[in-house]
MARZAMI-487821 format. One record per residue (C-alpha): residue number from 1; residue in one letter; x, y, z. Coordinates in Angstrom, 2 decimals. Example, Ala and Ser with C-alpha at 12.3 -4.5 7.8 and 13.67 -1.06 7.14 Angstrom:
BEGIN
PT   resi   resn        c1        c2        c3
PT      1      A     12.30     -4.50      7.80
PT      2      S     13.67     -1.06      7.14
This chain:
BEGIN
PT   resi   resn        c1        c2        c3
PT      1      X    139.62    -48.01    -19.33
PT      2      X    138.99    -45.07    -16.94
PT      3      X    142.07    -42.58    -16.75
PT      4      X    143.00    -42.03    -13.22
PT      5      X    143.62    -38.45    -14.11
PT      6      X    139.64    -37.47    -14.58
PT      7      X    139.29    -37.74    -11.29
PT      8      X    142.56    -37.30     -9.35
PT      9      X    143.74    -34.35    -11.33
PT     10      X    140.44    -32.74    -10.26
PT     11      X    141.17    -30.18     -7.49
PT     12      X    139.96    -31.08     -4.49
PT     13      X    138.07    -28.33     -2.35
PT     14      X    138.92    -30.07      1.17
PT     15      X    141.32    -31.42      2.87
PT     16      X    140.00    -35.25      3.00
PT     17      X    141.07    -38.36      3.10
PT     18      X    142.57    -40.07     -0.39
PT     19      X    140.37    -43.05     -1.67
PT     20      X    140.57    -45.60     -4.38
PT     21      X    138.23    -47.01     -6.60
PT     22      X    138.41    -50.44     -6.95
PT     23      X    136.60    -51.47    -10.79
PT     24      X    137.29    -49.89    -13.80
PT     25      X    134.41    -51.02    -15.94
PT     26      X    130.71    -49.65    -16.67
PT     27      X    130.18    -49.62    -12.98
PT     28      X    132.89    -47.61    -12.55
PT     29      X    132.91    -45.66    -15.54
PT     30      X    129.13    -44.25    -14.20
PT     31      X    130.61    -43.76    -10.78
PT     32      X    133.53    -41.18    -12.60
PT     33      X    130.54    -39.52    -14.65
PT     34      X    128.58    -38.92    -11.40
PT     35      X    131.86    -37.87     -9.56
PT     36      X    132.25    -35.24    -12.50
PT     37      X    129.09    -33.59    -12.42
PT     38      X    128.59    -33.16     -8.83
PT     39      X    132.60    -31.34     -8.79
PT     40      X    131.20    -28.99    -11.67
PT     41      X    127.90    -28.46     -9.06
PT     42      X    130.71    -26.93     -6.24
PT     43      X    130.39    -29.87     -4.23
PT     44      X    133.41    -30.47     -1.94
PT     45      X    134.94    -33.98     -3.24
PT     46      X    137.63    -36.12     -2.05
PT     47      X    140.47    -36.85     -4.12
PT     48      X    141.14    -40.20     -5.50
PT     49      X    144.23    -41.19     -5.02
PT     50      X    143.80    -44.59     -7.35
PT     51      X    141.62    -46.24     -9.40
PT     52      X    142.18    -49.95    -10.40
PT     53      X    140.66    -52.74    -11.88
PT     54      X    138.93    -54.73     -9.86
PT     55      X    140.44    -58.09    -10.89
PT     56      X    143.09    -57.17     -8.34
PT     57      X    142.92    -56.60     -4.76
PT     58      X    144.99    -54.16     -3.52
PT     59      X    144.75    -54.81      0.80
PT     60      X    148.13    -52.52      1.11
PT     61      X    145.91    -49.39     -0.01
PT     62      X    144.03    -49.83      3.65
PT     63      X    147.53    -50.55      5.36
PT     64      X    148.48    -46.99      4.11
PT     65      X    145.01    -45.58      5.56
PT     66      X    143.26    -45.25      2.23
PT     67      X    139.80    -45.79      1.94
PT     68      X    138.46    -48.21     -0.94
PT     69      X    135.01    -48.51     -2.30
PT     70      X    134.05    -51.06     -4.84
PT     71      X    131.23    -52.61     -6.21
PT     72      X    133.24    -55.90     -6.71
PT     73      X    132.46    -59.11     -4.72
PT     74      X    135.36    -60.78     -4.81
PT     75      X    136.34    -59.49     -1.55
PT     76      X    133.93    -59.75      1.23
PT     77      X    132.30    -62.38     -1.14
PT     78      X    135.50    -64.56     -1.55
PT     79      X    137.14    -67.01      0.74
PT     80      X    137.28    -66.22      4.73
PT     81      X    141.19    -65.77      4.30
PT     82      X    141.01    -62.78      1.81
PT     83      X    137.81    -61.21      3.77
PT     84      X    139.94    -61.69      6.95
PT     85      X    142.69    -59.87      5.52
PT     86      X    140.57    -57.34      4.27
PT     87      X    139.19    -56.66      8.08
PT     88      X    143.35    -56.59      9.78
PT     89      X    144.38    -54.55      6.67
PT     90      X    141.28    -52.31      7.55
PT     91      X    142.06    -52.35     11.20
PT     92      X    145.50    -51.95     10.74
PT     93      X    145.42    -48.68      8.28
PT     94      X    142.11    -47.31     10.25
PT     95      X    140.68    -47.36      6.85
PT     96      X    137.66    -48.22      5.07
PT     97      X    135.85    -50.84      2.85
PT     98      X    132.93    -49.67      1.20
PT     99      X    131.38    -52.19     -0.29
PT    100      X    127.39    -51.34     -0.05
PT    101      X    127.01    -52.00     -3.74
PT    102      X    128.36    -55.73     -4.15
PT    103      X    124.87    -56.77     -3.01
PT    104      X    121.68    -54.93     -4.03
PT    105      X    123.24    -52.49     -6.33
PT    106      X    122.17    -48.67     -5.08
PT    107      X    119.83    -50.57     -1.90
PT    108      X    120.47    -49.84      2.14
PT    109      X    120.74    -53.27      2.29
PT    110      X    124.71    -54.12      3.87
PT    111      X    124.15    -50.98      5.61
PT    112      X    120.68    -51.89      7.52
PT    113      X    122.31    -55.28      8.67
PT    114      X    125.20    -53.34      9.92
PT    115      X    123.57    -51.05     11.57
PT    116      X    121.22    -53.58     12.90
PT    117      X    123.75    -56.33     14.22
PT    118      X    125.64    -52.92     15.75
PT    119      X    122.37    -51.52     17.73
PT    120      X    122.64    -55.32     19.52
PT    121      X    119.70    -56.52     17.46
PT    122      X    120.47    -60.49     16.59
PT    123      X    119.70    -61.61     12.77
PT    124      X    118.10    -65.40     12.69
PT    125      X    117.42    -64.91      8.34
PT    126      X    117.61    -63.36      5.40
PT    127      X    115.91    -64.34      2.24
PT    128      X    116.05    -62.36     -1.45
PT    129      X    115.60    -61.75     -5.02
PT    130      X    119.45    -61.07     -5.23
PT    131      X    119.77    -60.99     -8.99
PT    132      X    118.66    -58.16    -11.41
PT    133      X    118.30    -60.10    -14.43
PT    134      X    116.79    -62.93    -12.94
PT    135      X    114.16    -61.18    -11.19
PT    136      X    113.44    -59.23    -14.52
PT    137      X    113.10    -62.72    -16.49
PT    138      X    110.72    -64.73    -14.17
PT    139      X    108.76    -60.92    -13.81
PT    140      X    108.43    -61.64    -17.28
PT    141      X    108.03    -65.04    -17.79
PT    142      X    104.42    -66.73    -18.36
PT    143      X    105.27    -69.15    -20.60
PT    144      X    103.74    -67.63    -23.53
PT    145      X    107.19    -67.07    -24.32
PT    146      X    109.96    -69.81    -24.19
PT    147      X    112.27    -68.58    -21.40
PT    148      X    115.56    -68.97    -23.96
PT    149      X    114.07    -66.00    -25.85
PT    150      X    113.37    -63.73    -22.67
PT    151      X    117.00    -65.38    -21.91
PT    152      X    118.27    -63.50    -25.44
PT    153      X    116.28    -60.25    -24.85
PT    154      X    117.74    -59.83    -21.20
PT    155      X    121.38    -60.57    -22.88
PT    156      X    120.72    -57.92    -25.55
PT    157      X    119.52    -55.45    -22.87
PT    158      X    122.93    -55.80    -21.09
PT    159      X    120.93    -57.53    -18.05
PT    160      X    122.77    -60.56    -17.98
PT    161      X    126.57    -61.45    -18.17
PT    162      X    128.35    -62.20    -21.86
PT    163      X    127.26    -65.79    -20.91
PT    164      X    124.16    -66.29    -19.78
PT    165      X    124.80    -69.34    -17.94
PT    166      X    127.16    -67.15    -15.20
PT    167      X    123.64    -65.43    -14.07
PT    168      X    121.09    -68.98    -14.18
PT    169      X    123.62    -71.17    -12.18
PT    170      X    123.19    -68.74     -8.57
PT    171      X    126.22    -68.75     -8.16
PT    172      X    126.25    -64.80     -7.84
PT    173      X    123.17    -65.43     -5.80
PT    174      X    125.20    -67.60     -3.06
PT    175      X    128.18    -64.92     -3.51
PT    176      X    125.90    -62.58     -2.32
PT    177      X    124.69    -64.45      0.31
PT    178      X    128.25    -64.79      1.87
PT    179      X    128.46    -60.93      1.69
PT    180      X    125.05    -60.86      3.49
PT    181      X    125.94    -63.88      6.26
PT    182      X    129.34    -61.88      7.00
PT    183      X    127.36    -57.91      7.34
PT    184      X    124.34    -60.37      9.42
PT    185      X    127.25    -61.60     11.93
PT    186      X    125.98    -64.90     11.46
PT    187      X    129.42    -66.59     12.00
PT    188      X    128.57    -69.87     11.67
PT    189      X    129.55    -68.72      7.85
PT    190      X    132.16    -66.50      7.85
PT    191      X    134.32    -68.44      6.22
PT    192      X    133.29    -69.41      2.59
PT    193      X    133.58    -72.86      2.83
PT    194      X    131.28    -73.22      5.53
PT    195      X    128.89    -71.61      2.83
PT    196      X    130.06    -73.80     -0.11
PT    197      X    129.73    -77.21      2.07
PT    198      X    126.03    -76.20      3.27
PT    199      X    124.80    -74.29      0.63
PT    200      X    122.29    -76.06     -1.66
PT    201      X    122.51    -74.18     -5.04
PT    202      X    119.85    -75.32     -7.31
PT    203      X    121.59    -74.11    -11.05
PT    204      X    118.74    -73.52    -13.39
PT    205      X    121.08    -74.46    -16.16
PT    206      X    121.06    -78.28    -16.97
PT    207      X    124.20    -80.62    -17.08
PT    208      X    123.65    -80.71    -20.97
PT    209      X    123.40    -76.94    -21.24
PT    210      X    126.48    -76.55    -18.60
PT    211      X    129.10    -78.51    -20.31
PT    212      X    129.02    -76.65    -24.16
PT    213      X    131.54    -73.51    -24.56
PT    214      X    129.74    -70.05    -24.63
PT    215      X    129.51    -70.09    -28.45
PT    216      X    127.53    -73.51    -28.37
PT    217      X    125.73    -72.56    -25.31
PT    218      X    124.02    -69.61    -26.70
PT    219      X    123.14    -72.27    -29.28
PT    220      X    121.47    -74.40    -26.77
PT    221      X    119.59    -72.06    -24.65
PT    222      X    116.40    -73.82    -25.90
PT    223      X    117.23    -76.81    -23.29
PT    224      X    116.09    -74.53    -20.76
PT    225      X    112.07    -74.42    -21.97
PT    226      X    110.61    -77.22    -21.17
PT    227      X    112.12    -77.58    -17.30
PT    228      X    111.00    -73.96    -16.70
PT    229      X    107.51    -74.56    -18.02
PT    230      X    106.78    -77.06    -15.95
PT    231      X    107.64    -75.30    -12.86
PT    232      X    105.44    -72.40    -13.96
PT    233      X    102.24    -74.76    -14.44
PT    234      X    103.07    -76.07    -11.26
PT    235      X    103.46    -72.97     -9.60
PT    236      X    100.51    -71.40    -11.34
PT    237      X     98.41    -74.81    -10.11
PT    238      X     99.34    -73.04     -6.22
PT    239      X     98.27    -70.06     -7.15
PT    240      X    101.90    -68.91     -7.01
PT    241      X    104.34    -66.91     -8.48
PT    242      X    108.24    -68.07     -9.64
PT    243      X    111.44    -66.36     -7.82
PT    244      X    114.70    -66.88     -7.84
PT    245      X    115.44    -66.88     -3.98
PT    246      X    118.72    -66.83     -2.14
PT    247      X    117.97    -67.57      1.92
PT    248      X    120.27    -68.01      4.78
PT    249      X    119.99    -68.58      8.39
PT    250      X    121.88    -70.47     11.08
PT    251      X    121.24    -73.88      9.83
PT    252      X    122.11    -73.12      6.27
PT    253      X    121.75    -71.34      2.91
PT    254      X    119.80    -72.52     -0.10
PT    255      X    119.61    -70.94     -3.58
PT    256      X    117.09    -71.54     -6.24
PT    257      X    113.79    -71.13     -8.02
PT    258      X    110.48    -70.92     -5.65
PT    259      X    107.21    -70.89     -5.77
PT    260      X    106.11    -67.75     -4.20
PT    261      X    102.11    -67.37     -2.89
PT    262      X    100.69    -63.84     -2.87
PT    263      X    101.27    -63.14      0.59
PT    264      X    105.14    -64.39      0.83
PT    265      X    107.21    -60.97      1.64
PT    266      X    109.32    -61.39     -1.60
PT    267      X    106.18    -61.78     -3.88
PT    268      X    106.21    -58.39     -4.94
PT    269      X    108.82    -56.51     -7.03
PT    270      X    109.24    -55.90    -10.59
PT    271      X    112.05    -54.94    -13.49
PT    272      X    115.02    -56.11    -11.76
PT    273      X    114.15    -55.24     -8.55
PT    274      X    115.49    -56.78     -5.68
PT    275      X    113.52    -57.32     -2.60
PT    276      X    114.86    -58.72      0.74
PT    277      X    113.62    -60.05      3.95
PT    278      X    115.83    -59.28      6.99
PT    279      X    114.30    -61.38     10.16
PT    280      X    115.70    -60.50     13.59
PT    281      X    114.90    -60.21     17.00
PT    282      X    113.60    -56.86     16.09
PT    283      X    111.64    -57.62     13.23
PT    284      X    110.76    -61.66     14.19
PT    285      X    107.11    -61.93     13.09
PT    286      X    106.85    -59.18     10.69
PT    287      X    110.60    -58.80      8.41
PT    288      X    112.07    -55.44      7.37
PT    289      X    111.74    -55.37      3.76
PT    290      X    113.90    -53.66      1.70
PT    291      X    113.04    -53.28     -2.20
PT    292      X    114.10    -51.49     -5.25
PT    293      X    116.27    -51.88     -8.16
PT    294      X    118.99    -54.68     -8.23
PT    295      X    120.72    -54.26    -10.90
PT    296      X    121.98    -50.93    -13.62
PT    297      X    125.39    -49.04    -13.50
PT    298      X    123.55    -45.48    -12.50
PT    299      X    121.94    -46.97     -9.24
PT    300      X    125.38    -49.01     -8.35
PT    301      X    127.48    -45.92     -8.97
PT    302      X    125.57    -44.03     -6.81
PT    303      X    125.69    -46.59     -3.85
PT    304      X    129.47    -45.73     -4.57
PT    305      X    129.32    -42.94     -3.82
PT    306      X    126.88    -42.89     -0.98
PT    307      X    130.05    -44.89      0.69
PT    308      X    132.40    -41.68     -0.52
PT    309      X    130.25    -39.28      1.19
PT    310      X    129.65    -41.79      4.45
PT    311      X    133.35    -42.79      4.74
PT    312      X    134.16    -38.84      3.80
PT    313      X    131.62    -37.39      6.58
PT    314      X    130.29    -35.18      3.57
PT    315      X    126.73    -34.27      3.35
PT    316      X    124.91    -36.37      1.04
């Protein structure tokens, strides 16, 4: 548990606006150790006023006019009533949300579709490796392997949640996307069940696998083999390449495993790097692609604090 003294008992250089952190964990645990060094390197810091664990969401902090970053989705990712009240508390306080890191970890990505849909430029789709550890397992997969043992390594490494089964259903992936329709303007989804009722989320994780506790289900990873080898003859039969794709546009969002060929704009990438696919008016036959890691508490903490500095006006 971070102490909310290491950072707000820090004197503060300026005269800034108070923020609070919203997630308490590694994440945020990396974000105080970054916030620390660059105070002891005479940068001019604002003082946090709060930090909180993320399981709650505290809307009267914007009321009051102070600014929250997070890297937690549960906000802007949850149901249209809580992101609405996010936006009035927002309005109401004149604070802000900073939530670049919910999707992408340390990537422009929120911020390029902001800045996009604000410039008057009109977003028709936007298609992604969204998940860290499932773009590092199929970057590593080639059957040689069983994919339940590249399952255990990535769950060793910290890649993956406690059970693996949170990361291979997609539902982070269509999380994500609801973050992504809401920062693309495409309202036709701002409210999360219009996602939920249209999305089709293809779970890699079989009914079998799905219904044992997380003890057994460790267990029981082996289920997963022989599905996932058969979609990686068939995909190497195409001369393809298996990704774990998130994709919405007006008509709807889909989640699952793809075959990619070479010259698809998300075949490309490696580690747990994400790579997206923004397609606008602006960028119709050729997409803005944005790529680099997805997923590690270093890169998120410092899309943290690139909202501190932005919502701040400090110098980066």
């Amino acid at each position: 548990m971070i102490e909310a003294a290491s950072l707000a008992d820090l004197p503060c250089r300026e005269a800034v606006p108070k923020l609070a952190l919203l997630g308490t964990g590694t994440v945020g645990s990396a974000f105080v150790a970054r916030y620390q060094r660059l105070h002891r390197s005479e940068r001019s810091l604002p003082r946090f006023a709060w930090l909180a664990n993320s399981r709650v969401l505290r809307d009267c902090w914007l009321v009051r006019g102070v600014h929250v970053v997070t890297a937690n989705k549960l906000g802007n990712g949850g149901p249209g009533s809580r992101a609405a009240a996010i936006a009035g508390a927002r309005r109401q306080g004149q604070a802000h949300y900073g939530d670049s890191a919910t999707v992408g970890a340390g990537l422009p990505l929120l911020h390029s579709l902001r800045t996009l849909v604000a410039g008057g430029d009109r977003i028709h789709r936007v298609e992604g490796v969204l998940s860290g550890s499932l773009a590092w397992l199929f970057g590593r997969y080639d059957a040689s392997t069983p994919f339940s043992v590249l399952v255990r390594e990535a769950l060793a490494l910290g890649l993956t949640e406690p059970d693996p089964r949170v990361d291979l259903s997609g539902e982070d992936v269509r999380r994500k996307l609801l973050i992504l329709a809401r920062a693309a303007g495409l309202e036709r989804f701002t409210r999360e069940e219009r996602l939920a009722g249209t999305a089709r989320v293809h779970s890699l994780v079989p009914p079998a696998l799905a219904a044992l506790s997380p003890g057994e289900a460790l267990d029981a990873l082996p289920l997963l083999d022989a599905p996932l080898a058969e979609r990686f003859r068939q995909a190497c039969a195409e001369g393809a390449r298996l990704g774990f794709v998130g994709c919405i546009d007006q008509a709807g969002a889909q989640v699952g495993l793809r075959s990619l060929g070479p010259d698809h704009p998300l075949c490309g990438g490696a580690g747990t790097d994400n790579r997206v696919a923004i397609f606008s008016d602006r960028y119709r036959e050729q997409p803005l692609l944005i790529q680099g890691p997805g997923a590690g508490a270093e890169v998120t903490a410092a899309a943290l604090m690139d909202d501190v500095l932005r919502i701040t006006g400090l110098p980066a």
